[in-house]
C-alpha positions in Angstrom: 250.9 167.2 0.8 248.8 170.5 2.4 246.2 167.5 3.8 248.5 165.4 4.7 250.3 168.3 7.1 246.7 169.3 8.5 246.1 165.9 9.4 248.8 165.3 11.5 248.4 168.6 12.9 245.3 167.8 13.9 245.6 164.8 15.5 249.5 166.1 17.4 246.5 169.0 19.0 243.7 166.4 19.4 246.6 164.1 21.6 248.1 167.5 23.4 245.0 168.8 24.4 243.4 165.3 25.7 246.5 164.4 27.6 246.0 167.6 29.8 242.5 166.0 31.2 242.8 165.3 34.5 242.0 161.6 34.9 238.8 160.3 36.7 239.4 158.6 39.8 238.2 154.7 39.4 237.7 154.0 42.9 236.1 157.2 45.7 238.7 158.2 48.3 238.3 156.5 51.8 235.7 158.2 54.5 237.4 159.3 57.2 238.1 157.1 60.4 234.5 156.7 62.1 234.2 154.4 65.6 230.9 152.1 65.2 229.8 150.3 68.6 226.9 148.9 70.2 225.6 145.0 70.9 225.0 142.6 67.9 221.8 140.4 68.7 220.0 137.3 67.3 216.9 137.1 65.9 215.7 136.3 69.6 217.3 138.6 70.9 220.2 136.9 72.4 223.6 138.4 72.7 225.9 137.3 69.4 229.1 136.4 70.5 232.4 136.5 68.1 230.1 138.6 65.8 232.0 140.7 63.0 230.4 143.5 61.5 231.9 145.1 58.0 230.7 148.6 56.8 
């Protein structure tokens, strides 16, 4: 009976003190707004019209 009421004492602390972890964020918090410009150009050096750049 005396290792039967250690083990759930045990395990009742093991659950209390894991569910005070902060979790750990899956995905990094966004940068903060930045303004990208400039001319996009072909390989000979032509002006690329419509282009879309992505970061």
């Amino acid at each position: 009976m005396k290792k039967l009421l250690f083990a759930i004492l045990l395990i009742s602390l093991t659950l209390k003190l894991s569910a005070q972890q902060k979790p750990v964020p899956l995905v990094q918090p966004p940068l903060p707004f930045r303004e990208v410009s400039g001319i996009v150009k072909d390989d000979k050096g032509e002006t690329v019209i419509g282009a879309l750049v992505t970061l």
